[in-house]
Rosetta silent file (secondary structure, phi, psi, omega in degrees, C-alpha in Angstrom):
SEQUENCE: XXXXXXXXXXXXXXXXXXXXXXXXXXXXXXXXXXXXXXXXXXXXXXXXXXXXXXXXXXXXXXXXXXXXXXXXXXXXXXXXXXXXXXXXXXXXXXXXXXXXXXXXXXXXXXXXXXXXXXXXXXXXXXXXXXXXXXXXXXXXXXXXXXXXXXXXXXXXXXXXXXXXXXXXXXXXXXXXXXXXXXXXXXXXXXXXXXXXXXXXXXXXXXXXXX
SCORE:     score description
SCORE:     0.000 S_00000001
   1 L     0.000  120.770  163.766  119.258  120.928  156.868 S_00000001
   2 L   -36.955  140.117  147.299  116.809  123.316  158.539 S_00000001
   3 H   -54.050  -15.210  177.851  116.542  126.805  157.458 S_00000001
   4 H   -75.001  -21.426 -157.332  117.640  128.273  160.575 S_00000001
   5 H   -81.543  -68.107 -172.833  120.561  125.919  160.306 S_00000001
   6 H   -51.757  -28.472  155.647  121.397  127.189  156.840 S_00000001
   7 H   -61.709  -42.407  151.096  120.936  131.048  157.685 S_00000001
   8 H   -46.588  -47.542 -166.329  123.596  130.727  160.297 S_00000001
   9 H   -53.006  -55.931  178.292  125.727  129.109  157.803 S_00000001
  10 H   -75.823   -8.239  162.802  125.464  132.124  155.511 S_00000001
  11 H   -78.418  -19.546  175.166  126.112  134.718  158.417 S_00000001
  12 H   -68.826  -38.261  175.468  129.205  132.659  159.241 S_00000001
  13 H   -91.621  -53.155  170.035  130.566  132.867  155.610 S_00000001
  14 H   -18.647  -95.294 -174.897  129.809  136.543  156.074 S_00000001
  15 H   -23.723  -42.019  165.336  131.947  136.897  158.866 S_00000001
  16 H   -49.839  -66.479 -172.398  134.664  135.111  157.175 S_00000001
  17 H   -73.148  -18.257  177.249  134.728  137.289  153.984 S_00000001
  18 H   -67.887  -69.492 -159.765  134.216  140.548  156.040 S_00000001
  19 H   -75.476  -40.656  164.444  137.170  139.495  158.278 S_00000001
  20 H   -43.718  -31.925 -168.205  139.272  138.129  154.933 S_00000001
  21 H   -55.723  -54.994 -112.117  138.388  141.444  153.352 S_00000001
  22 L  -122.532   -7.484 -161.693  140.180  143.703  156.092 S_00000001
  23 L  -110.112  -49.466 -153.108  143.370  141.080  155.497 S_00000001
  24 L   -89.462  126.978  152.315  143.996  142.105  151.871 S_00000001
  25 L   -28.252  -66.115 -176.397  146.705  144.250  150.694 S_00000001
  26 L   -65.504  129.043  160.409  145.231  145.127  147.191 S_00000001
  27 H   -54.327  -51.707 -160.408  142.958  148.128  148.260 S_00000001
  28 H   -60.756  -69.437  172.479  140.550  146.604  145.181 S_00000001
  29 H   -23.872  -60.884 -155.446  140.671  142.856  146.936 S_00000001
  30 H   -64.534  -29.773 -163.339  139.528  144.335  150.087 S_00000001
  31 H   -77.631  -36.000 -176.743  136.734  146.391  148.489 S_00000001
  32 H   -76.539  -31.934 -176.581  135.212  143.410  146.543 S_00000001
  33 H   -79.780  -32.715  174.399  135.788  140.517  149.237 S_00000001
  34 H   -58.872  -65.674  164.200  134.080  143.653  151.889 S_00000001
  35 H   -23.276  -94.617  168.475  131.357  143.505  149.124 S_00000001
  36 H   -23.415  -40.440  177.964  130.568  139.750  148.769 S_00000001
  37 H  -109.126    6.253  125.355  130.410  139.812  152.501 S_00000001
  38 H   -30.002  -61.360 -175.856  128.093  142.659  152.623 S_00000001
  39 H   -68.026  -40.351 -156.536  125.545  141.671  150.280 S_00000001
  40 H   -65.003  -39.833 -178.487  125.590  138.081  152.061 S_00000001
  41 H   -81.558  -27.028  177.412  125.157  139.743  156.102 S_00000001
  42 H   -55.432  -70.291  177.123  122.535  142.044  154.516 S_00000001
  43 H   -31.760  -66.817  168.269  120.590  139.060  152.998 S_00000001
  44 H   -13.221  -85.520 -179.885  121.441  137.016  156.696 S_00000001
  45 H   -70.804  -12.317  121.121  119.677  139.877  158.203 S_00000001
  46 H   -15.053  -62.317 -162.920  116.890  140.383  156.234 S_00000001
  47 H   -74.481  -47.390 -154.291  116.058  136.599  156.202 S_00000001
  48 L   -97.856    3.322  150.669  116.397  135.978  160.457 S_00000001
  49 L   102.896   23.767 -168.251  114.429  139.271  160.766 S_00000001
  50 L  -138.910   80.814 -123.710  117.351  141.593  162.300 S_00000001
  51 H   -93.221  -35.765 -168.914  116.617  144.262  160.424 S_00000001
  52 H   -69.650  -41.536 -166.590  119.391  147.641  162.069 S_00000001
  53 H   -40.394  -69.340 -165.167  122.162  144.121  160.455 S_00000001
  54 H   -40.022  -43.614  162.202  120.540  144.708  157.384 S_00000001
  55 H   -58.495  -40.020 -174.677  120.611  148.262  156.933 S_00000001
  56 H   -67.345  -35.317  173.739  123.867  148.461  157.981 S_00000001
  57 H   -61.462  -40.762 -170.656  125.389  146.094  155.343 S_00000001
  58 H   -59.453  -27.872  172.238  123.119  147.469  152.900 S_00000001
  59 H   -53.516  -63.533 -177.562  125.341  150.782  153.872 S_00000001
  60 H   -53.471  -26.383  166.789  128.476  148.881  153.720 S_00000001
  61 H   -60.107  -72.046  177.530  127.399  147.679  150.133 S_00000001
  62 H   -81.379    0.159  144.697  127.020  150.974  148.788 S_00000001
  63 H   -46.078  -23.457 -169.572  130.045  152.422  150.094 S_00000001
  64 H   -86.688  -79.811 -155.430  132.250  149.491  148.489 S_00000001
  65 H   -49.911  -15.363  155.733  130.307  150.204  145.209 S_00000001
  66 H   -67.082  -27.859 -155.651  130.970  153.931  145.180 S_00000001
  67 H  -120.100  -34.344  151.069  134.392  153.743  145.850 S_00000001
  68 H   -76.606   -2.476  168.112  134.738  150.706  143.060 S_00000001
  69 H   -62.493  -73.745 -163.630  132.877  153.004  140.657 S_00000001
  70 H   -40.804  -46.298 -171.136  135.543  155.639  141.659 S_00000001
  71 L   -74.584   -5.961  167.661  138.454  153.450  140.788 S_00000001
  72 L  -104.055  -57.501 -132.444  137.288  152.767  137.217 S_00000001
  73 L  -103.899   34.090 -159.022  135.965  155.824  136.625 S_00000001
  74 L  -113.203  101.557 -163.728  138.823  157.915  137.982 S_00000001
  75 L   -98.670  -55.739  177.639  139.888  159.239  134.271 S_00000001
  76 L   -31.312  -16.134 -168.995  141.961  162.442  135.870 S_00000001
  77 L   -76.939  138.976 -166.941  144.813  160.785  136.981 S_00000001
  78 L   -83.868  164.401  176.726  148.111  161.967  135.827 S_00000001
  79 E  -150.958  119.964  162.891  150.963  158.915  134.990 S_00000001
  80 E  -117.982 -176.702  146.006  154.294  159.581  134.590 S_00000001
  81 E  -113.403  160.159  148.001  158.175  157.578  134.929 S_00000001
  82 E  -129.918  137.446 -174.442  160.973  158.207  136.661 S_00000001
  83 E   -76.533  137.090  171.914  164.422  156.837  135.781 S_00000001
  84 E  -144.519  133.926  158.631  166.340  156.209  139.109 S_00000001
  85 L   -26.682  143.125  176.224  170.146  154.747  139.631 S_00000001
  86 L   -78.161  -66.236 -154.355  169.750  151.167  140.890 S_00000001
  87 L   -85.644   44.209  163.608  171.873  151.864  143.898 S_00000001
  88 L   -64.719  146.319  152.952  170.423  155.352  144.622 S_00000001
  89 H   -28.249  -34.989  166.028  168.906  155.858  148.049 S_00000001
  90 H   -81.484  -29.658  176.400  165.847  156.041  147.296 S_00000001
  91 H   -61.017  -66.598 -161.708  165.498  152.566  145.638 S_00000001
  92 H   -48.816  -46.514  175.322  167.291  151.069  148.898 S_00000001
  93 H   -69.026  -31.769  159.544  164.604  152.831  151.322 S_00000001
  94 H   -74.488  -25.949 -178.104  161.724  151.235  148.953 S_00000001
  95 H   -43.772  -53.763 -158.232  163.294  148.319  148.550 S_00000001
  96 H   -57.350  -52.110 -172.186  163.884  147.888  152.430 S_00000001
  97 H   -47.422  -67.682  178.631  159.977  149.458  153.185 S_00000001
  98 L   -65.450   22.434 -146.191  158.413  146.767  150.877 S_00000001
  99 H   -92.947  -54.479  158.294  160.712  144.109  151.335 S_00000001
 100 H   -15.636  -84.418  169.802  158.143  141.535  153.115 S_00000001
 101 H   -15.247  -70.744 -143.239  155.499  142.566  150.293 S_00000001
 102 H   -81.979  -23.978  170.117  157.982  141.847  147.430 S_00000001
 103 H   -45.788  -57.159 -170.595  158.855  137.999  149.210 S_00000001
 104 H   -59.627  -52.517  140.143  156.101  137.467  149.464 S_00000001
 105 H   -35.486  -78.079 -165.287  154.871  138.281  145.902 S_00000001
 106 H  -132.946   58.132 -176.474  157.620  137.643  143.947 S_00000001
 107 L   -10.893  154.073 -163.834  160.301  135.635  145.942 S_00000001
 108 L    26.117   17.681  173.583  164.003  136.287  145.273 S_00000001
 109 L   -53.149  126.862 -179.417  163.278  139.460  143.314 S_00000001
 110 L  -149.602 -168.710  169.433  165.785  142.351  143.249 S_00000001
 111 L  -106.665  118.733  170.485  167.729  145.254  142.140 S_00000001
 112 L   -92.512 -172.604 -172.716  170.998  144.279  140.493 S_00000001
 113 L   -89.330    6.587 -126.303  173.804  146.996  140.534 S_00000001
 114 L  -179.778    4.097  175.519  173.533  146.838  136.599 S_00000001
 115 L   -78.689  160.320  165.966  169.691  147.325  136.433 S_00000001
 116 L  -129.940  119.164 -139.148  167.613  150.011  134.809 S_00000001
 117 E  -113.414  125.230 -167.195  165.446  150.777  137.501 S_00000001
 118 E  -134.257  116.699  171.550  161.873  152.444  136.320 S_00000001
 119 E  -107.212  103.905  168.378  159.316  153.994  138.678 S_00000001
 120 E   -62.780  112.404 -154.485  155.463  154.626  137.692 S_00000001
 121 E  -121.808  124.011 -179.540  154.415  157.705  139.677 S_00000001
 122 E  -107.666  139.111 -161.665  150.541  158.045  139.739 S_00000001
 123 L     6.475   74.614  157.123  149.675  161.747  140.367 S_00000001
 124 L    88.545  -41.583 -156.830  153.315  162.157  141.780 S_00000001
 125 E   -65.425  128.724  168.397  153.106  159.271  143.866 S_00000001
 126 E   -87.880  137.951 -163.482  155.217  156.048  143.097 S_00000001
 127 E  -106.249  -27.090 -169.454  152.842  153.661  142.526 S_00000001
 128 E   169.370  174.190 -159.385  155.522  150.506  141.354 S_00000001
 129 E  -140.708  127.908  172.755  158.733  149.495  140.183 S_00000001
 130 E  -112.828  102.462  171.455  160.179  147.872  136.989 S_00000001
 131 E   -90.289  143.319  150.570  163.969  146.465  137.537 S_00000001
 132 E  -172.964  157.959 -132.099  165.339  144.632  134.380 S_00000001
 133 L   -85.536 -171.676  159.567  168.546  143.994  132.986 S_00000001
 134 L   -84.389  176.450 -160.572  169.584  145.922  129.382 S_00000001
 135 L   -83.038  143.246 -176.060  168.198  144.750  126.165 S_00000001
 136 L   -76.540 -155.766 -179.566  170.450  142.046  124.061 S_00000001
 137 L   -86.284   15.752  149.774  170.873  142.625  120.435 S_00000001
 138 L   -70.434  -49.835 -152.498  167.319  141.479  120.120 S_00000001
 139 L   109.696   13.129 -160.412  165.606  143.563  122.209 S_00000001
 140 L  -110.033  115.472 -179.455  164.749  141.302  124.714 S_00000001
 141 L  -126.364  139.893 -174.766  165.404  142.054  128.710 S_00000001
 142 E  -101.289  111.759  174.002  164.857  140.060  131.538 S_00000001
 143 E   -34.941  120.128  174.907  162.692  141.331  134.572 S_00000001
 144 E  -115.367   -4.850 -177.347  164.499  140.770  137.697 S_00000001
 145 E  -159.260  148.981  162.253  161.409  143.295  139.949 S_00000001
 146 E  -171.281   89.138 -172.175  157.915  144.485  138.809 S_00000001
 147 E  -126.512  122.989 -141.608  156.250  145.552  141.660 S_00000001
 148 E  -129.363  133.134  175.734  153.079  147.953  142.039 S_00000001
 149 L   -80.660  145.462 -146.556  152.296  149.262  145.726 S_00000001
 150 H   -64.253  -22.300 -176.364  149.388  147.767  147.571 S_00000001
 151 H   -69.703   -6.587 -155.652  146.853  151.115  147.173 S_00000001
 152 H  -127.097   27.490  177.474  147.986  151.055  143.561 S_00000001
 153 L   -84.666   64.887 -155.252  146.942  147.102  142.589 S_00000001
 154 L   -99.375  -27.512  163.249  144.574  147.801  140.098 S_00000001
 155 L   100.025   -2.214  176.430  146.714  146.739  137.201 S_00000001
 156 H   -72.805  -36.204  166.248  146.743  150.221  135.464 S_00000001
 157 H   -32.984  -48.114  169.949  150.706  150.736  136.549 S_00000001
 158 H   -47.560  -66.775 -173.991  151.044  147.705  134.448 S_00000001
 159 H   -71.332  -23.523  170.592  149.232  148.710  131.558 S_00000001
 160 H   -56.149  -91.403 -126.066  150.234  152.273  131.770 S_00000001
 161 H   -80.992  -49.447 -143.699  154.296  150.873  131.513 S_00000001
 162 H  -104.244  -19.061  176.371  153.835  148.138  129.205 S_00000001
 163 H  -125.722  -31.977 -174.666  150.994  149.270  126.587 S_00000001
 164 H  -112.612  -32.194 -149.641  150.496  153.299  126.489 S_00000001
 165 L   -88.091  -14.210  175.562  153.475  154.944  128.060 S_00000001
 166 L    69.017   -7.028 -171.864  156.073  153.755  124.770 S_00000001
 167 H   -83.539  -33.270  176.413  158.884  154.106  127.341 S_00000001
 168 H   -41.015  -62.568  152.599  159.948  150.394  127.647 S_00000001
 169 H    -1.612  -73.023  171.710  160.361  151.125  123.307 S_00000001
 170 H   -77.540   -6.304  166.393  162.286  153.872  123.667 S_00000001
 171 H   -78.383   -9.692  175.219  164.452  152.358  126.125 S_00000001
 172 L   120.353   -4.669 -152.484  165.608  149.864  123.624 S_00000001
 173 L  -109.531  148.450 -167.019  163.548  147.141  124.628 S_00000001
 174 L  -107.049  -46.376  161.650  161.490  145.024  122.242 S_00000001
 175 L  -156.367  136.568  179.490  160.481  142.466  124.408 S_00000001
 176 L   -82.951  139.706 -176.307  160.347  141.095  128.331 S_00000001
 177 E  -130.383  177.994 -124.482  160.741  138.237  129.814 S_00000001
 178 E   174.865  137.713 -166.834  159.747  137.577  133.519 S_00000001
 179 L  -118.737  157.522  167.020  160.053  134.177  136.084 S_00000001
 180 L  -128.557  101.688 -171.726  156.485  134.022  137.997 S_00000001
 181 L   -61.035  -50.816 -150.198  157.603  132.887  141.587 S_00000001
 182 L  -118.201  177.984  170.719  154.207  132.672  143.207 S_00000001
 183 H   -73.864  -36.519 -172.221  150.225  132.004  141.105 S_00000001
 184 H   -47.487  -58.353 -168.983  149.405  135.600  142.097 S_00000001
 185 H   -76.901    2.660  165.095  151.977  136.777  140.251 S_00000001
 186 H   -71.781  -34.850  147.868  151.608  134.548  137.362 S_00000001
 187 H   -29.629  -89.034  174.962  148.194  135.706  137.378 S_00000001
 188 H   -28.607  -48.524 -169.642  149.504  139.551  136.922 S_00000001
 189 H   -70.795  -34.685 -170.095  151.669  138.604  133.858 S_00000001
 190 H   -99.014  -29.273  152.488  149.305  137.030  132.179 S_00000001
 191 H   -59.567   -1.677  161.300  146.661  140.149  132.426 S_00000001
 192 L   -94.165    4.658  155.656  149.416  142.064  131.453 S_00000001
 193 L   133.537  -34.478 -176.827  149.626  139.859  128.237 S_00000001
 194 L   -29.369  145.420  143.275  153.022  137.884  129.202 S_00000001
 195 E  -145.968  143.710 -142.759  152.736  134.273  127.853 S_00000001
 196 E   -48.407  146.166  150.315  155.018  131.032  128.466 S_00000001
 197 E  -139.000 -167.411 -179.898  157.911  130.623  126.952 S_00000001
 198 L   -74.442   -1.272 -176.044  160.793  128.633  127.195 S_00000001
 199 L  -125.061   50.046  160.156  162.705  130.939  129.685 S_00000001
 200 E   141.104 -123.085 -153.963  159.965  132.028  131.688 S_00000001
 201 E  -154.722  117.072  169.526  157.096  133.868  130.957 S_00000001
 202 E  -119.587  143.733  169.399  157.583  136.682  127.468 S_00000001
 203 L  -111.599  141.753 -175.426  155.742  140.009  126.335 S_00000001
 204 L  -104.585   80.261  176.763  156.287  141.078  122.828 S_00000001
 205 L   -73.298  142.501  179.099  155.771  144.789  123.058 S_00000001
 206 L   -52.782  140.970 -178.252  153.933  146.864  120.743 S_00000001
 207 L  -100.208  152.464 -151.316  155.799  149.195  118.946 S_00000001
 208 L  -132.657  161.133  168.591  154.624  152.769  119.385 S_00000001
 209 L   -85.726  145.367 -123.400  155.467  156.223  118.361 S_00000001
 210 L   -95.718    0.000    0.000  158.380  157.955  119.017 S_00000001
């Protein structure tokens, strides 16, 4: 293989991750895969000599890296819950708005009429959704929804619900257990700590103070 031949090759996987990038859901996905195919059309142009390509990527670099700076380093943000009726209106218009989203994620996933339905609202916003069933005489409740909205995939909703905020605790529940329909979301559970068990996928949560 030539070098010219191979220096097409790598503007060509540019183009690919630039156009995958612009595809992703997760705000964070797109900013990292927009990265990766930054630095790679900068290098491209640099190397074949087309020098305005080069600049421009190198732009497009450090915009992605300011704006993934921001999202770690964004300390300010307020996190609250909100308790909502399973069949209140408002669950039914998120359900319906996300409804693709959550197939797609986490296939047959719902709200039962018997759920206790938990929203994570990041400075006011809701950011995701926890459905699951009440706790036995263990402590143990089974996820039936756990779903985080695509601007908000960052995994702090998670950790926020499941590690700092104590409310799962004071709701009675000791520990969750959780089906992983698709590998993404089998992924998610296991950064949020879940690990097999025989019904699924379980988190033992820490207990915290009241």
């Amino acid at each position: 293989m030539n070098a010219q031949t191979f220096w097409e090759i790598v503007g060509y996987a540019a183009m690919v991750l630039v156009t995958v990038s612009l595809m992703m859901r997760s705000i964070v996905r797109l900013r990292w895969i927009n990265l990766a195919g930054g630095i790679l059309f900068a290098i491209y142009g640099i190397m074949i000599a087309a020098y305005p390509v080069a600049v421009l990527n190198l732009a497009v670099v450090a915009i992605n890296i300011y704006h993934l700076w921001k999202m770690r380093r964004r300390v300010h943000e307020s996190f609250a819950v909100a308790h909502m009726p399973p069949d209140s209106e408002y669950v039914r218009q998120f359900m319906d708005f996300h409804r693709r989203d959550i197939d797609r994620t986490q296939p047959g996933a719902t709200v039962n009429a018997d759920a206790r339905v938990v929203f994570v609202l990041r400075d006011t916003v809701p950011a995701g959704v926890l459905a699951l069933g009440a706790p036995d005489d263990t402590g143990a409740g089974r996820v039936t929804l756990d779903f985080a909205t695509p601007a908000y995939r960052d995994l702090k909703v998670g950790t926020y619900l499941f590690r700092t905020s104590g409310e799962l605790q004071r709701m009675g529940y000791r520990r969750l257990l959780a089906d992983a329909g698709t590998p993404d979301h089998e992924r998610y559970l296991s950064a949020m700590g879940f690990r097999h068990a025989t019904d699924g996928y379980a988190l033992d949560l820490v207990e915290t103070p009241t």
